[in-house]
Structure formats: structure tokens, C-alpha cells
C-alpha positions as MATLAB code, in Angstrom:
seq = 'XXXXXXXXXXXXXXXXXXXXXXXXXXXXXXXXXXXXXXXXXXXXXXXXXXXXXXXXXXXXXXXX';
ca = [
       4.782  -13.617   -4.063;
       1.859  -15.698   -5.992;
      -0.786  -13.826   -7.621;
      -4.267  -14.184   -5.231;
      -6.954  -12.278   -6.700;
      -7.866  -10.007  -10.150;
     -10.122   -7.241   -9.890;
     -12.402   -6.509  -12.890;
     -14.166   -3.554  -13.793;
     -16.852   -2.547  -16.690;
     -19.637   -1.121  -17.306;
     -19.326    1.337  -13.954;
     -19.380   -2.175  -12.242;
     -16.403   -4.444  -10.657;
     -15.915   -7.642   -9.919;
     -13.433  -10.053   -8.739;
     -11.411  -13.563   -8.433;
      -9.358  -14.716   -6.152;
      -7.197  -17.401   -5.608;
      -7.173  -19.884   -2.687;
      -3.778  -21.213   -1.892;
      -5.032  -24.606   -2.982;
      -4.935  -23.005   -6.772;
      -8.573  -22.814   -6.738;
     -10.368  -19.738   -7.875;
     -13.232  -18.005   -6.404;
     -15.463  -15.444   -8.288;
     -17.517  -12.848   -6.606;
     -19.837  -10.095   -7.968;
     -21.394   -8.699   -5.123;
     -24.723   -7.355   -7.045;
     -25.192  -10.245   -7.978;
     -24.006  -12.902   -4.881;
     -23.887  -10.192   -2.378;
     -21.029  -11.195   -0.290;
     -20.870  -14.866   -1.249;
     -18.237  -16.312   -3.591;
     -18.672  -18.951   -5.841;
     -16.068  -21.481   -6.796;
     -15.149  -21.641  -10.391;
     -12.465  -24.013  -10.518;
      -8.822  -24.864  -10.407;
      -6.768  -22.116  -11.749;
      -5.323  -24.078  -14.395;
      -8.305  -24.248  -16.244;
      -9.341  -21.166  -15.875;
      -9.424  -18.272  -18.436;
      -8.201  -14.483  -16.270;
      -7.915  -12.434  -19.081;
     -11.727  -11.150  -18.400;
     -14.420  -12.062  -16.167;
     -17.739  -13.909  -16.474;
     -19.309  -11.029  -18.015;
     -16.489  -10.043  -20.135;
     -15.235   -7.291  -18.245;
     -11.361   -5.959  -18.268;
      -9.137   -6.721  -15.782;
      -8.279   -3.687  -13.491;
      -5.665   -4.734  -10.773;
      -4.134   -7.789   -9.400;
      -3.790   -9.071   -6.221;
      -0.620  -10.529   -5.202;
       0.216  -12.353   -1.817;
       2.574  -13.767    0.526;
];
């Protein structure tokens, strides 16, 4: 299993990341992009620990 995606959550609001198996991460908050995601970079350089928006993570993802 590899992790694929962290789920955020704050302010009554989540939002998430996931991970491409190419190690590239993808952020989406749908208020904001609706149901587009944008790509943030490789994972690697990459800070999880909290979103854009400084919100907590909530759950993690894992795949296959």
C-alpha cells in the first residue's frame, strides 16, 4: 500500500490531496475549483502536514 490522497478539514469545510502514481500531488477544494483539481507538485516537495489554507489533516487515503 502507498499513501494516495489526505483529506483536510477546518473551519466546517474539507478539502483534499491526492497522489497520482507518478508521485505528483493534486489539490482540490471543491468551493473553490468545483470539481477540478489543480496540480501542486511532486510529492517530494510538498508540505502534507496541512493544506493550502492551513487546515488539519482528517484521514488518509491509502491505495493499491
Amino acid at each position: 500500500y502507498r499513501l494516495g490522497g489526505i483529506i483536510y478539514f477546518g473551519e466546517r469545510h474539507y478539502t483534499a490531496r491526492f497522489i497520482d502514481s507518478n508521485l505528483n500531488v493534486w489539490y482540490n477544494d471543491g468551493i473553490v475549483l468545483g470539481r477540478r483539481a489543480v496540480l501542486e507538485g511532486r510529492l517530494a516537495d510538498i508540505d502534507l502536514t496541512t493544506d493550502r489554507a492551513g487546515k488539519s489533516r482528517d484521514q488518509f487515503i491509502y491505495v493499491r
